[in-house]
Residue frames relative to the residue before (quaternion, step in Angstrom):
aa qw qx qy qz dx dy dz
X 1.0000 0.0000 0.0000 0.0000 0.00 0.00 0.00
X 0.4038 -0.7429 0.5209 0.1173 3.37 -0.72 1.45
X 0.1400 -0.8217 0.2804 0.4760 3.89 -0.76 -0.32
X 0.1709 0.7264 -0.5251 0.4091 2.92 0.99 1.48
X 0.5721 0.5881 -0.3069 0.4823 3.75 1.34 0.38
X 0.6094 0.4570 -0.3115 0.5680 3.31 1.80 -0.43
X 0.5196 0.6571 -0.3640 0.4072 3.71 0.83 -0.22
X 0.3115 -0.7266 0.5886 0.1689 2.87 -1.20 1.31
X 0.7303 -0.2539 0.2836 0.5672 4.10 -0.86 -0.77
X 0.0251 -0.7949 0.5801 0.1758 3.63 -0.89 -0.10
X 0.5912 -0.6416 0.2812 0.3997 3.58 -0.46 0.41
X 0.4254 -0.6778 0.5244 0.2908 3.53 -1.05 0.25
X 0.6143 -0.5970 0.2553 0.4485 3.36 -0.80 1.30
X 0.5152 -0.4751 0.5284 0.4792 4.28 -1.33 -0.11
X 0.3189 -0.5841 0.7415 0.0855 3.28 -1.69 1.47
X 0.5227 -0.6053 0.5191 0.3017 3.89 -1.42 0.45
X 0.7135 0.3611 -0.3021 0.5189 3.22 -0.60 0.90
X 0.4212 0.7670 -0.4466 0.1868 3.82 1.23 0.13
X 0.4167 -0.6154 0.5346 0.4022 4.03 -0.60 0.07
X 0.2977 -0.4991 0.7073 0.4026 3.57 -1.18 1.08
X 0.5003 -0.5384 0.6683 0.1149 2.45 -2.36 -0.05
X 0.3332 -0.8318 0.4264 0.1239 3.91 0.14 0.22
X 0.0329 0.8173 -0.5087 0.2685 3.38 1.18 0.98
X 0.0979 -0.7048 0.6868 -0.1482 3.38 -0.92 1.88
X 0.7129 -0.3937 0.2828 0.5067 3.68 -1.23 0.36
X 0.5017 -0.5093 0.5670 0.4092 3.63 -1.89 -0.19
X 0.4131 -0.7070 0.5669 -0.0899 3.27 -1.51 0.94
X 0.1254 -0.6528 0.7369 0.1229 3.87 -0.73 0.81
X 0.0171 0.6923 -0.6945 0.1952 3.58 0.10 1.79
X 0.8581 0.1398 0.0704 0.4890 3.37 0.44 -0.63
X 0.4184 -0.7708 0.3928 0.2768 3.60 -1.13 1.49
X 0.7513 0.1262 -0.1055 0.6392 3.86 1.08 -0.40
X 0.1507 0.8266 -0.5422 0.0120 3.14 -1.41 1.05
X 0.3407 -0.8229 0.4398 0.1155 3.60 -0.45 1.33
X 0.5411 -0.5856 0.5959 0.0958 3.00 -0.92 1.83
X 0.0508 -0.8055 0.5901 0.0184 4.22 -0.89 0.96
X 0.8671 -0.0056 0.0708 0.4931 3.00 0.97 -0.71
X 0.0083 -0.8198 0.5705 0.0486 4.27 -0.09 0.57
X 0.5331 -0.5224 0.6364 0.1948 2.98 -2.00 -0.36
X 0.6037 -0.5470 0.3804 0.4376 3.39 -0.99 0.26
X 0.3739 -0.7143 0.5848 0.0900 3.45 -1.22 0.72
X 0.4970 0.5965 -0.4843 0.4033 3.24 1.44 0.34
X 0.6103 0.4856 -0.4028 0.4790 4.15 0.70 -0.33
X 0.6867 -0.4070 0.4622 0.3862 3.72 -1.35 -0.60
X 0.7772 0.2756 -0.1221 0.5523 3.65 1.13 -0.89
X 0.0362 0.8274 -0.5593 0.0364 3.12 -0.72 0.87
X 0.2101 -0.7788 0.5432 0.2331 3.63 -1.23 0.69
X 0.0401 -0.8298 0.5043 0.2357 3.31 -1.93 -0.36
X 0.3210 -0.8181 0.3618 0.3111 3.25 -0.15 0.63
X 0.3330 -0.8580 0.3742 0.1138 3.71 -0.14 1.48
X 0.3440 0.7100 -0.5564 -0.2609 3.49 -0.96 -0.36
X 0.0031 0.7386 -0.6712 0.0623 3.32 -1.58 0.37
X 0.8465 -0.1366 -0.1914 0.4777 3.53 -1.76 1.39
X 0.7784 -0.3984 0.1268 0.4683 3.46 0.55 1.07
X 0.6336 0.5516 -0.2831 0.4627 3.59 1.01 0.07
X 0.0641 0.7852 -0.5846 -0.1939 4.00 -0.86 0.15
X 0.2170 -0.7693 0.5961 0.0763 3.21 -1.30 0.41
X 0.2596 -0.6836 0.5587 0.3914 4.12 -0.74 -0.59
X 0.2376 -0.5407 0.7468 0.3057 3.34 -1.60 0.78
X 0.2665 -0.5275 0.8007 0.0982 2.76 -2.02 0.16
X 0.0366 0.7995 -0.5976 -0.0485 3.79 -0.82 0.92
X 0.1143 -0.7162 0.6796 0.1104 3.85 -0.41 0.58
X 0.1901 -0.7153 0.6533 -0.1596 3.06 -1.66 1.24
X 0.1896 0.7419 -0.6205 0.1693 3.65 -0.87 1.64
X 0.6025 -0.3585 0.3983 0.5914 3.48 -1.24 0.15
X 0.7658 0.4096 -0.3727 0.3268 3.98 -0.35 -0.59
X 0.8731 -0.0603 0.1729 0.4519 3.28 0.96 -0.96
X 0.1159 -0.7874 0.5777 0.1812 3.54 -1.29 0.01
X 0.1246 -0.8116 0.5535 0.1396 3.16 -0.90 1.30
X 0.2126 -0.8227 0.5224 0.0702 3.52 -1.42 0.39
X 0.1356 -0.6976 0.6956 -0.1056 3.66 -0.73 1.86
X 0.2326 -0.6384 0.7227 0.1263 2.22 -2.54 0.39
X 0.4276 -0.6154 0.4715 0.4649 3.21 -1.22 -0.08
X 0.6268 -0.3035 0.3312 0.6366 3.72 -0.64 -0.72
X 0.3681 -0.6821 0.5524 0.3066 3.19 -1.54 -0.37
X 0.3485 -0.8244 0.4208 -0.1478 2.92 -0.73 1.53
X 0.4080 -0.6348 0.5389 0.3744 3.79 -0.67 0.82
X 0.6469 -0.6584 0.2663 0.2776 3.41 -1.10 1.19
X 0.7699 0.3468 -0.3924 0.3646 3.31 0.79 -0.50
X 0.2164 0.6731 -0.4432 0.5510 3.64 1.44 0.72
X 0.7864 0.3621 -0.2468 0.4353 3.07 -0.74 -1.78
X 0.7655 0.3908 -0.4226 0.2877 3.64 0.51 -0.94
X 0.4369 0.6428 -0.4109 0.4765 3.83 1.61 -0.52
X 0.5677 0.6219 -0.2771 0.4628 3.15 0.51 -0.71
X 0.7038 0.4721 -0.2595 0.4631 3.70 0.10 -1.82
X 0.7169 0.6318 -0.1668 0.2430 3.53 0.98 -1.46
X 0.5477 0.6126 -0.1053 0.5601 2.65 1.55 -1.56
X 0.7396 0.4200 -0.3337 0.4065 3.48 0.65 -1.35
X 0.5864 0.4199 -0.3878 0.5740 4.03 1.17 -1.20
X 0.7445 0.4098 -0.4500 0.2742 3.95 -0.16 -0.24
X 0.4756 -0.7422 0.3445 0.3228 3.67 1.55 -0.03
X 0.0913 0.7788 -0.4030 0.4719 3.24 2.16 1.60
X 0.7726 0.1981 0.1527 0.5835 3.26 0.73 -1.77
X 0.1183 0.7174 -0.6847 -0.0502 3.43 -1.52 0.89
């Protein structure tokens, strides 16, 4: 076993022409929310692909010695949000 077996997905580098993303602060919008899909947790930035009260969205968590900040994207009817998620792991979307 390699440790390239503990890795989750990582993004694919940014292509020209990608869609920003619009990532505003994190939010207690919602009392439970299930985490579907992440990135690796081995860089500084990490994603997840979220849903909750019928909507999904992506955190985004940034990580330094000082601090860690946490966005979202909007929230988004799922099959959106998930175009979106795709876009974002295919280096479409940052």
């Amino acid at each position: 076993m390699s440790t390239s077996d503990f890795h989750s997905a990582h993004l694919k580098p940014a292509k020209n022409g990608l869609t920003k993303i619009s990532w505003s602060a994190s939010t207690d919008r919602a009392v439970s929310i299930r985490v579907r899909s992440h990135t690796c947790g081995c860089i500084p930035t990490s994603y997840e692909l979220c849903e909750a009260a019928g909507l999904a969205f992506i955190r985004r968590t940034v990580r330094s010695s000082a601090s860690t900040h946490v966005s979202e994207s909007p929230w988004l009817q799922r099959a959106a949000a998930i175009k979106l998620w795709t876009a974002l792991l295919e280096g479409w979307a940052r």
